[in-house]
C-alpha positions in Angstrom: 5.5 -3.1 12.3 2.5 -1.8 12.2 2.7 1.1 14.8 6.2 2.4 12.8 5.9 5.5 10.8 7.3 5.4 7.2 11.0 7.4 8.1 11.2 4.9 11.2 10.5 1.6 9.4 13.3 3.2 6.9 15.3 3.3 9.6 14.7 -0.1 11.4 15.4 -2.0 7.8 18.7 0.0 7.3 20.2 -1.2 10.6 19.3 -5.2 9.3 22.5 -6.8 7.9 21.9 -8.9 4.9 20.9 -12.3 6.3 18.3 -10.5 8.2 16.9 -8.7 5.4 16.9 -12.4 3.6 14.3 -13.2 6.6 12.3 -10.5 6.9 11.4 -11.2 2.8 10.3 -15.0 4.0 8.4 -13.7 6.8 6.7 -10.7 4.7 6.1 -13.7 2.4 4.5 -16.0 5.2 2.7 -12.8 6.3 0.9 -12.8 3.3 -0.4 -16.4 3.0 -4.1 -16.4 3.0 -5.6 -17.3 6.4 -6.5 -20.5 7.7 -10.1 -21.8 6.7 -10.6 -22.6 10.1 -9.6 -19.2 11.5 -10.5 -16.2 9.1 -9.8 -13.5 11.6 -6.4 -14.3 11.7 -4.3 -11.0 11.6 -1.9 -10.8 8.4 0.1 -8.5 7.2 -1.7 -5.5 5.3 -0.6 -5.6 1.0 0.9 -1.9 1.8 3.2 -2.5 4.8 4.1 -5.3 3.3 5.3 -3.3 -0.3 6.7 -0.4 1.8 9.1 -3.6 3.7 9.9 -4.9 0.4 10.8 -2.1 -1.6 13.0 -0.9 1.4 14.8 -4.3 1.4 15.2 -4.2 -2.3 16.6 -0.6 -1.9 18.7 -1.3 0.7 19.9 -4.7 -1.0 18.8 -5.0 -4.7 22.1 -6.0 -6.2 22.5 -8.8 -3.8 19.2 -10.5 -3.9 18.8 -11.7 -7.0 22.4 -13.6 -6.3 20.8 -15.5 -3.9 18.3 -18.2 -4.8 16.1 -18.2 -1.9 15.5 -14.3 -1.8 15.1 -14.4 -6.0 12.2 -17.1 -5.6 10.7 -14.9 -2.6 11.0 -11.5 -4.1 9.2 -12.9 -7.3 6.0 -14.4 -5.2 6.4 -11.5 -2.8 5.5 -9.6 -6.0 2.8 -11.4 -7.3 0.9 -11.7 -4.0 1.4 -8.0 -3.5 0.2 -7.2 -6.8 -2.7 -8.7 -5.9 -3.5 -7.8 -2.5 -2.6 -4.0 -3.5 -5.4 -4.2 -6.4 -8.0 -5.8 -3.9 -7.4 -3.0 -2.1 -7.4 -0.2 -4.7 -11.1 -1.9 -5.8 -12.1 -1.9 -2.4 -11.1 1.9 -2.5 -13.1 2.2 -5.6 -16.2 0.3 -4.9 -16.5 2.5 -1.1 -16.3 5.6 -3.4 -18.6 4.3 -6.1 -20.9 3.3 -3.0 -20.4 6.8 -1.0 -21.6 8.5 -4.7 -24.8 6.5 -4.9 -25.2 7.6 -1.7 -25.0 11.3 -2.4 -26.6 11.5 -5.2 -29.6 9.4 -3.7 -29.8 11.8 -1.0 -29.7 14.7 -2.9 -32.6 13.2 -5.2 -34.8 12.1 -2.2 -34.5 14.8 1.1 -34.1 17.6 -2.4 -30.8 19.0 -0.3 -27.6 19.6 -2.4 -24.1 19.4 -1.2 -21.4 21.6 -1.6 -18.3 20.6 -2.9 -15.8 22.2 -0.5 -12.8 21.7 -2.6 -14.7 23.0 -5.7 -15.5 26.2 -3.7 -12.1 26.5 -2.3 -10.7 26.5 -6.0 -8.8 23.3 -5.6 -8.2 21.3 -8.9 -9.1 17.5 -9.2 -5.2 17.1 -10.8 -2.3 18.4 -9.2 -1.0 21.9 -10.6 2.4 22.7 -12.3 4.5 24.4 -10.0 5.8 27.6 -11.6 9.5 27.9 -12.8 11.9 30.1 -11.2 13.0 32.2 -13.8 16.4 34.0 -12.8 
């Protein structure tokens, strides 16, 4: 699953008839179970795979799920484990950027160098710009 580009793993979920669908939630769900204490290496599923699976499924299927029990129960764990796992990961995100900051700024302070700002120079804008209306 891992290897599958977004369009692909699209793809792969559309071809699954509904029962399959059904288990691919429980094994997304498994997936995401902590590792074993004696084994913390263990390879799970990354928090955004494992969103990008479930919000094809519930794309694919969301008027059918919540009929059935089973997927119901799993699609509302499914969401609070991915809740969490996606926020570890956005703080992770933010705590390496924090940390790269400190970094420049310490270097800057101690070797007196200064680093250009590439996108600053470039005249890119830290928010996305309006695209212009077409005016007929």
């Amino acid at each position: 699953l891992t290897r599958l580009k977004g369009f692909e793993l699209a793809h792969a979920v559309d071809l699954l008839p509904f029962e399959q669908c059904c288990a691919l939630l429980d094994a997304v769900l498994r997936a995401l179970e902590p590792p074993p204490a004696d084994d913390p290496l263990d390879p799970r599923l990354e928090p955004e795979l494992a969103a990008r699976i479930v919000l094809e499924v519930v794309r694919l299927h969301g008027t059918l799920l919540p009929q059935r029990p089973s997927a119901a129960a799993a699609l509302r764990t499914l969401r609070s484990r991915l809740r969490q796992g996606l926020q570890n990961q956005l703080d992770d995100l933010g705590f390496t950027d924090a940390g790269l900051r400190f970094i420049r700024r310490k270097i800057e302070e101690d070797e007196n160098v200064e680093f250009y700002n590439l996108a600053k120079r470039l005249g890119y804008r830290k928010h996305a710009r309006k695209r212009p209306t077409d005016v007929d």
